[in-house]
N, C-alpha and C positions, 0 to 999 in steps of 0.2 A: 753732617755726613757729607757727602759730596754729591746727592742727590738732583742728578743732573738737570731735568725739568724746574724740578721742585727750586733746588738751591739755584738755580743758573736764575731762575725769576727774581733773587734775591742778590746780594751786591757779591760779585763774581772774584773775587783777590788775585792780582798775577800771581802768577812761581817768582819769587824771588831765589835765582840761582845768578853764578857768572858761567857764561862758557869757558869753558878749555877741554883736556883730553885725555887723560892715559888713565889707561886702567888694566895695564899689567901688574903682575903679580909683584907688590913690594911689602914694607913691614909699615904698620900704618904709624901713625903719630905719634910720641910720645905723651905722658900725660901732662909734661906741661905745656903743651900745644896739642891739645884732644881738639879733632875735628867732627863735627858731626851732623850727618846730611841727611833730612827728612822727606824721606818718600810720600808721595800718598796722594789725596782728596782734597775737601771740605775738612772732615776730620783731623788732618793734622796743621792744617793751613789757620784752623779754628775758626771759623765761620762764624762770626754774631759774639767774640770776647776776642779782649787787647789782646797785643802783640804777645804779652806776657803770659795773657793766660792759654797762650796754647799748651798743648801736651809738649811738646819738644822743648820750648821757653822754658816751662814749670822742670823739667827735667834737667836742664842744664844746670838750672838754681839748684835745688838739690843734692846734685852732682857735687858742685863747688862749694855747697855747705859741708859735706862730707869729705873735702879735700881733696877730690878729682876735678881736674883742672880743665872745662870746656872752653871752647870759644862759643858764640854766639850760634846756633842752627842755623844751615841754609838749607833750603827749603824746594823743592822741585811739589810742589802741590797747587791744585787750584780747586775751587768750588764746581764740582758737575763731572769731572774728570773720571774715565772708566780705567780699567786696564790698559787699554791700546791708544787712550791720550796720554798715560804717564809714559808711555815707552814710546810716544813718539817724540816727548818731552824732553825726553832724557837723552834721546838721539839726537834732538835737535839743539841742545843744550851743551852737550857734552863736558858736563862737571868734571872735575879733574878730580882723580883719586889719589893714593886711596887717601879713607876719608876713617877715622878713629871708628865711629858707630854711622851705622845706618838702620834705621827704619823706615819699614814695609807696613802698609795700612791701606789698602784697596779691593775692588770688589763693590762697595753699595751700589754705585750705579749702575753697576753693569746690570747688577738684580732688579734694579728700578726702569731702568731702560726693560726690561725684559729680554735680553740677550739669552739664549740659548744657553744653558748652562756647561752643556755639555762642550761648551767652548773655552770656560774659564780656567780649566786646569792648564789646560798650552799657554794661556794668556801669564797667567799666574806664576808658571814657572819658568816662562821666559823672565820675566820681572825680576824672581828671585836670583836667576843666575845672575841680573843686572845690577842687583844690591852687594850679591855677594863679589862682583867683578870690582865693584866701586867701595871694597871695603879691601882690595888688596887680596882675594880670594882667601880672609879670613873669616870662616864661616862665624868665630867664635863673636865675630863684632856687630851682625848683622841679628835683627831683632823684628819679628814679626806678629804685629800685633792683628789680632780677631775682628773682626764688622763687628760695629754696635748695631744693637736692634734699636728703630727706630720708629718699630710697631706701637710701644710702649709712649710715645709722644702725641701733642693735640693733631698734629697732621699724620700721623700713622692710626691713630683713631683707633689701638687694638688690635689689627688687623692681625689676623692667626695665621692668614697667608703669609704676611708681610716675615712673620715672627719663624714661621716653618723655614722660606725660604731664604732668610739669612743663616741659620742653624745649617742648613744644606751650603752655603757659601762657605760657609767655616767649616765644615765637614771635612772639604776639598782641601782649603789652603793650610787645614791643621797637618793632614795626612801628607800631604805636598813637603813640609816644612820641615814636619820632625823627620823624614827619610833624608832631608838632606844632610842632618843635624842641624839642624838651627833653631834658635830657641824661639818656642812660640808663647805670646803670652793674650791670655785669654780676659779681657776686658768684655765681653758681651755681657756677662750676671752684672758686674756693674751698673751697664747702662740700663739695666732690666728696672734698677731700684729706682728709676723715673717714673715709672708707671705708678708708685706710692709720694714720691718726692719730689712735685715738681719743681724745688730749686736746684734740680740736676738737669734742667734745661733750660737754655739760653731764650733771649726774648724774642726769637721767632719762632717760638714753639717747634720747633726742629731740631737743630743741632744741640750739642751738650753745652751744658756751662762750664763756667772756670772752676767751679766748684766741681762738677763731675770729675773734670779732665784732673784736677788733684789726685782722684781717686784713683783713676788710670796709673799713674804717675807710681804710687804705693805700691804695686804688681811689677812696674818697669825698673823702677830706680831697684831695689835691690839684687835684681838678673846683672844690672850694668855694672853694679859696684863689684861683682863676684868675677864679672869677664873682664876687668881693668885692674885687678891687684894687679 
């Protein structure tokens, strides 16, 4: 996850992005030059598995086994990262759009900090309008995926709080999402099957493994194939 405490004590990953700037309204890439820019945390940055087995790596493979033509993910994510470092990220950053697909994955630590919650919804949909700005303001490319619960891991230890108040984080950014139209996809039951299987988590007892994020992957890759014929 991107569990800022937690995961910051643990090895920190830069954002691998380039600067640049425009994110007016254009027609995004074709597919055979599909670009695509991952938002987010720990969680999508893959914290504790290779390069490859991140969610976004494992998805482009797929992609291109299927005969959709990605280029490699770039990536605006780091381990510990809330709502208001990815968007200061991204402002400081200033990815050039638009960008074939983008994904949206943030939120854990805002919950783990204990931030007020009743703050994440502004938080959250400033963000989105920022994916959907960097996707050419096609809502249809922009893909927002759920908080894993990460109560169900050795350092969530169960925790019913932990488990309630992620449920409440997705609550918000489901309801946030689908009013904008955009497609949300719901990875938390997934991450839930840890709690029975722990080779669905990585060796710091924390984040997912390659092997979960596959799982993710099965829920994401057929949304993308349907929004790129």
């Amino acid at each position: 996850m991107g569990i800022s405490n937690i995961a910051c004590t643990k090895v920190s990953h830069a954002a691998m992005t380039q600067p640049d700037t425009t994110r007016h309204t254009t027609t995004p890439d074709d597919t055979t030059q599909l670009t695509y820019l991952a938002l987010g945390d720990s969680y999508t940055i893959g914290q504790s598995v290779a390069e490859s087995d991140r969610f976004p790596a494992q998805t482009v493979a797929a992609l291109q086994k299927a005969g959709i033509h990605l280029v490699a993910p770039r990536y605006i994510a780091t381990t510990g990262w809330t709502t208001t470092d990815l968007q200061n990220a991204i402002e400081a950053q200033k990815p050039q759009g638009p960008f074939g697909i983008v994904t949206l994955l943030i939120g854990v630590n805002d919950q783990y900090r204990q931030y007020p919650i009743s703050e994440y919804p502004a938080r959250f949909t400033r963000l989105l309008d920022t994916a959907i700005a960097l996707a050419g303001n096609h809502k249809n490319r922009v893909f927002v995926l759920s908080i894993p619960d990460y109560s169900v891991t050795p350092y969530g230890g169960g925790s019913v709080t932990i488990h309630d108040e992620i449920d409440a984080y997705n609550a918000i950014n489901n309801k946030i999402t689908l009013a904008y139209g955009v497609t949300y996809v719901n990875i938390t039951d997934l991450s839930r099957l840890a709690a029975t299987d722990p080779t669905l988590i990585a060796g710091d007892g924390l984040h997912p493994s390659a092997k979960q994020y596959a799982l993710w992957i099965t829920r994401l890759v057929p949304v993308l194939e349907n929004a790129l014929k």
